[in-house]
RODO-2510 file (C-alpha; in nm, 4 decimals, decimal comma):
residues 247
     n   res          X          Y          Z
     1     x     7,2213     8,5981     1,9535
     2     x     7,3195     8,2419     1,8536
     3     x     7,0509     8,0130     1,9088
     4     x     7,1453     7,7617     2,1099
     5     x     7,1295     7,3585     1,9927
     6     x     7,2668     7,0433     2,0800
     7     x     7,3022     6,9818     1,7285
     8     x     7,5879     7,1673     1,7387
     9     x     7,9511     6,9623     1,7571
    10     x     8,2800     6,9975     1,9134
    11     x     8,4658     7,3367     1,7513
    12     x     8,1257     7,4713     1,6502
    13     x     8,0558     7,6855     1,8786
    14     x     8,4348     7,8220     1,9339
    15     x     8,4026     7,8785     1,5499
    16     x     8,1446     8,0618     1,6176
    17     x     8,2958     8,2967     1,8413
    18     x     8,5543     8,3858     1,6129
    19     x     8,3440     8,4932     1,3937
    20     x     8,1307     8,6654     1,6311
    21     x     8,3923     8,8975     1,6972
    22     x     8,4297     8,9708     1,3399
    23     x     8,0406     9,0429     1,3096
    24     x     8,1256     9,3100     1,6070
    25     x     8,3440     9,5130     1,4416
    26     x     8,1668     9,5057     1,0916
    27     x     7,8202     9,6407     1,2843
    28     x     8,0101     9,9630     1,3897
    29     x     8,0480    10,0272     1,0108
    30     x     7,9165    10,3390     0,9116
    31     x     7,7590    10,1543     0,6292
    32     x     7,5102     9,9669     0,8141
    33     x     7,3200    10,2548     0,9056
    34     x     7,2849    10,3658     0,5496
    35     x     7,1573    10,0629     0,4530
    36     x     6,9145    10,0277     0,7547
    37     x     6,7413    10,3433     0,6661
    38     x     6,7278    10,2781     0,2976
    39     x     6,5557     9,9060     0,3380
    40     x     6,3206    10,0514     0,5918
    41     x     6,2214    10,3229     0,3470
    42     x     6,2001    10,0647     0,0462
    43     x     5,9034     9,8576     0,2835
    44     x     5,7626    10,2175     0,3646
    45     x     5,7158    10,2793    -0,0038
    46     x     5,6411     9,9445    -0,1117
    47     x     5,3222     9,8841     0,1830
    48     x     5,2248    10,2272     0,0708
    49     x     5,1451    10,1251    -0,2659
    50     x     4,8947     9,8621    -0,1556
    51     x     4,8318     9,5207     0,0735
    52     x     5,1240     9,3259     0,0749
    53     x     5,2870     9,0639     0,3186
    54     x     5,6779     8,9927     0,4045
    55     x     5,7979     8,6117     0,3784
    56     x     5,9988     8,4205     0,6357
    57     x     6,1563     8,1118     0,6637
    58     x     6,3370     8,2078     0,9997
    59     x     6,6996     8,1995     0,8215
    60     x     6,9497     8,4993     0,8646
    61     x     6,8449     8,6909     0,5174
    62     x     6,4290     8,6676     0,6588
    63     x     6,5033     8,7581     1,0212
    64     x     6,6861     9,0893     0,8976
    65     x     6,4020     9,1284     0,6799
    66     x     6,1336     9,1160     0,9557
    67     x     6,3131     9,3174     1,1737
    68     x     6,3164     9,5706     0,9247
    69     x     5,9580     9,5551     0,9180
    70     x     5,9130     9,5424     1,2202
    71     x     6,0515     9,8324     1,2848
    72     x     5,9511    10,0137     0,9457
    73     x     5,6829    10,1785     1,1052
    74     x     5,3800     9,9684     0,9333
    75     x     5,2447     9,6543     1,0932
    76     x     5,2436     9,4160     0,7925
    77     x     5,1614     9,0215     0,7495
    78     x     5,4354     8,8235     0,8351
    79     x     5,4206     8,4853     0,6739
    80     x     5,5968     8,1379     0,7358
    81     x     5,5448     7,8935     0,5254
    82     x     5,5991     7,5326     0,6857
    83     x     5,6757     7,1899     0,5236
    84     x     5,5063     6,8779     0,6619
    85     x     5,7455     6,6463     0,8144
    86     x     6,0852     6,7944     0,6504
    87     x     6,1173     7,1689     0,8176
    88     x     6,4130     7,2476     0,9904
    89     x     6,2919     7,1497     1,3386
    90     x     6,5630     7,4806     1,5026
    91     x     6,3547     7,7451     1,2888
    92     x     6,0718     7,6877     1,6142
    93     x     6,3336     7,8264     1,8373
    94     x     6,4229     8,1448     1,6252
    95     x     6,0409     8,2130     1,5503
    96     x     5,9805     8,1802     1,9031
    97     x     6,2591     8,4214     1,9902
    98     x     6,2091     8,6843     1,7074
    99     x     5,7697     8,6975     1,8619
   100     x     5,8761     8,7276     2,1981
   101     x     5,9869     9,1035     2,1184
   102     x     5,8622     9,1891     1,7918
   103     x     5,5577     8,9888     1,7624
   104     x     5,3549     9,2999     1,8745
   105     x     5,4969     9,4382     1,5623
   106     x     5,3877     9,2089     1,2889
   107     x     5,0935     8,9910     1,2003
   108     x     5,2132     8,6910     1,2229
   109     x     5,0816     8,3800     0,9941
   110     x     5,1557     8,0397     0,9367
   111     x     5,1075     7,8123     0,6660
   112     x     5,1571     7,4342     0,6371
   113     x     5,2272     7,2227     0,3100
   114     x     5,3147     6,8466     0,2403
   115     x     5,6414     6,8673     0,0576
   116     x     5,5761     6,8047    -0,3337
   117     x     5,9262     6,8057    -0,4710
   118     x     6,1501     6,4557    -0,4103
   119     x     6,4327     6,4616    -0,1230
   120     x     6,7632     6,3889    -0,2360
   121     x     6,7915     6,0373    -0,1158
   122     x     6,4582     5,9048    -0,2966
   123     x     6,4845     5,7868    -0,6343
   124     x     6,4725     6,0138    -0,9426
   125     x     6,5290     6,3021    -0,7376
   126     x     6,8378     6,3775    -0,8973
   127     x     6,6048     6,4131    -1,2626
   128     x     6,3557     6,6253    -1,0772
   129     x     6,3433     6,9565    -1,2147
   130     x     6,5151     7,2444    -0,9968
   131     x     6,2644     7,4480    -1,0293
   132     x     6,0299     7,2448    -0,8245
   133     x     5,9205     7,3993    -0,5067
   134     x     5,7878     7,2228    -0,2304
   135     x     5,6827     7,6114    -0,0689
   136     x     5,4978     7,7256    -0,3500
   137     x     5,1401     7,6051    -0,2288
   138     x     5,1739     7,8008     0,0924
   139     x     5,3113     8,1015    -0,0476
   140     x     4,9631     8,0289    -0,2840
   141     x     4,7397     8,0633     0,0440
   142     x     4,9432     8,3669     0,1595
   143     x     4,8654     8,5438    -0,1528
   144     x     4,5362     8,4432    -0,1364
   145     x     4,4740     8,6140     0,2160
   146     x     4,7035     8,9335     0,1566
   147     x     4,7556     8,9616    -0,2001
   148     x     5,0270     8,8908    -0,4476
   149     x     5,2390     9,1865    -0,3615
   150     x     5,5128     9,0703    -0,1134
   151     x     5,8222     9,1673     0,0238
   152     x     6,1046     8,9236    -0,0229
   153     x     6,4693     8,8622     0,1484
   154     x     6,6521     8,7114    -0,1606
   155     x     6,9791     8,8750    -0,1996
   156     x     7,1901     8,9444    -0,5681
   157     x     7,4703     8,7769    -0,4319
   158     x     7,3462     8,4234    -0,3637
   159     x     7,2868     8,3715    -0,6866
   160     x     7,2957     8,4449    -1,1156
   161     x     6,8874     8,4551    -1,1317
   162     x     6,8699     8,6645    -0,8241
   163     x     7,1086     8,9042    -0,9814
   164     x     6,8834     8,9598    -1,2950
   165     x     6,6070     9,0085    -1,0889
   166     x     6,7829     9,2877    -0,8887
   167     x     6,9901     9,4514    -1,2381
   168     x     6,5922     9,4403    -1,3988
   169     x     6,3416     9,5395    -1,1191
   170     x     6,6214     9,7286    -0,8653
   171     x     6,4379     9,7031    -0,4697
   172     x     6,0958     9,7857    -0,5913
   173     x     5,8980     9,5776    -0,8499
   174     x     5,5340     9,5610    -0,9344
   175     x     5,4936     9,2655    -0,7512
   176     x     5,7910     9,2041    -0,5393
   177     x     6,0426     9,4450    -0,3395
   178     x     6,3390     9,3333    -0,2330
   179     x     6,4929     9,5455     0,0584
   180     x     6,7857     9,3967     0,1406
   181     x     6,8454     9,2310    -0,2153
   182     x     7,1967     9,4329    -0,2638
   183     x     7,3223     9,3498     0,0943
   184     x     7,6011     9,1323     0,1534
   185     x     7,6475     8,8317     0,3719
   186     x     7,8756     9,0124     0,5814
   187     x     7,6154     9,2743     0,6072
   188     x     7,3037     9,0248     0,7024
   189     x     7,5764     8,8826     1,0317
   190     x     7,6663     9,2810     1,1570
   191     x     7,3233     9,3386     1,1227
   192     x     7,1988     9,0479     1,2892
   193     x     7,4991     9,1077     1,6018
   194     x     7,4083     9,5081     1,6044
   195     x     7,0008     9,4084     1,6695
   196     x     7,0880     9,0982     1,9157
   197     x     6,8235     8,9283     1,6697
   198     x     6,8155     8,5462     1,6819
   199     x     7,0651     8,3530     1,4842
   200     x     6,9071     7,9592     1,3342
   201     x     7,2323     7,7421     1,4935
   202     x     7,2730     7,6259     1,1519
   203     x     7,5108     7,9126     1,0745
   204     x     7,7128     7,7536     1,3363
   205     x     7,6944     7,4046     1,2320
   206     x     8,0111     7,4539     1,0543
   207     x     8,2194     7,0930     1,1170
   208     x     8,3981     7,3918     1,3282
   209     x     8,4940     7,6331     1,0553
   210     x     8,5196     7,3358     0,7662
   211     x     8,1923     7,5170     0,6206
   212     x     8,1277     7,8515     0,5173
   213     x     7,7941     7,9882     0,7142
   214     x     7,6916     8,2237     0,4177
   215     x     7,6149     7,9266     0,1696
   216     x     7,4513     7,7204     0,4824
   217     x     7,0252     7,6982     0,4523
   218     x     6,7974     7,6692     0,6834
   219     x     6,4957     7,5360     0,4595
   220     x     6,3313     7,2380     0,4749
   221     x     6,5321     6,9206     0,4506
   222     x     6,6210     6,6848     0,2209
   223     x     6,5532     6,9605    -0,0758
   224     x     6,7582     6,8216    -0,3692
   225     x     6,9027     7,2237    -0,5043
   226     x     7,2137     7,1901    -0,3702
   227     x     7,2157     6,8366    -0,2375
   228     x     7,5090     6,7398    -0,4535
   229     x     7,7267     7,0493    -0,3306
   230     x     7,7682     6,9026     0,0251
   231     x     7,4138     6,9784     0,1327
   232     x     7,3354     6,6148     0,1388
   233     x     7,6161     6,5242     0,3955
   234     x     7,5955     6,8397     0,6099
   235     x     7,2306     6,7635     0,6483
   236     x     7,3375     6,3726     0,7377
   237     x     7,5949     6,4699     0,9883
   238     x     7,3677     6,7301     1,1549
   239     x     6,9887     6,6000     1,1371
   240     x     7,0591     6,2204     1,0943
   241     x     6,7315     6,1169     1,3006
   242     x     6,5690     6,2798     1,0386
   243     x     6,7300     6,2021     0,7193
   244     x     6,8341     5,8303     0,8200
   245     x     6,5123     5,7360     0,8890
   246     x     6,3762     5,8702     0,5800
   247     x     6,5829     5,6721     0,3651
***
């Protein structure tokens, strides 16, 4: 279910639909199934080893993820973790959404944080380090209120650390599990179509088709990782009465 958002431009949304119907025939794969069961089963084993909390940030990989636990069989601490002034004012909508049937489910937190690390348009941001994290504070006051242990919806396939990280600690670390870490992009959209779960309209903010959805984020704007890979003017062409001003 795409979220809806004038945001969205001419040939978005019929880009969309084409590859809606694509996402339709991928969820009747007997794959996704398999997969379900196994993630669910991950969480299972994971919460049963001691308090832990799943992490959101209302983008396709997290709202898979909370599905999953929400329908794991254990209520567990779902936590958002919002940046002052920058968050990606659409991620209300899918939260919003995503509560209104699961939220019975999960136990739902928030956390705000002022944004520490530079936007892309301020200067010396391109000499700021990339491992600077504006949500690191709030994940800090999640951990302090449910523990260090949490369940994560990074995926091997977005990127080289991620990767390591799967090839060291598989879906089940000491500290960290990681239930949908060997899924696909393609898998994340059937699974998202199957469920009817809310889809952030950033996936469709596409410059109709020009942009692939699976590299498109939904995190707070005006982060500088990726800013010089077409980030910056995607986020320019779609949010501009929040990045112009800012500059």
């Amino acid at each position: 279910m795409l979220i809806d958002s004038p945001r969205l431009k001419r040939g978005d949304r019929e880009a969309w639909e084409d590859r809606k119907r694509y996402d339709e025939v991928i969820s009747h794969s007997p794959r996704i199934p398999v997969i379900t069961e196994r993630a669910r089963e991950d969480i299972r084993i994971f919460a049963e080893q001691g308090p832990c909390f799943v992490s959101t940030s209302w983008g396709k990989d997290s709202v898979v993820l909370a599905h999953l636990a929400a329908t794991s069989g254990v209520v567990l601490p779902l936590c958002w973790v919002r940046v002052e002034k920058w968050e990606n004012p659409d991620c209300l909508a899918v939260r919003d959404a995503f509560l209104s049937k699961y939220g019975d489910c999960v136990d739902y937190h928030e956390y705000e944080v002022e944004a520490t690390a530079p936007r892309w348009w301020e200067d010396g941001a391109d000499e700021a380090p990339l491992s600077q994290r504006t949500s690191r504070g709030g994940f800090t006051l999640a951990e302090c209120e449910h523990g260090k242990r949490h369940i994560s919806g990074v995926r091997a396939e977005e990127s080289r650390v991620r990767r390591i990280a799967m090839a060291r600690w598989g879906t089940i670390g000491p500290y960290a599990a990681r239930p949908i870490g060997n899924w696909s992009a393609v898998d994340i959209f059937a699974y998202l179509h199957k469920y009817d779960l809310p889809i952030h309209p950033a996936y469709a903010m596409s410059m109709a088709g020009h942009y692939d959805r699976r590299w498109l984020r939904v995190s707070s704007l005006g982060g500088i990782r990726g800013a010089e890979r077409s980030r910056a003017d995607w986020e320019a062409a779609y949010y501009p009465e929040i990045v112009s001003l800012s500059r």
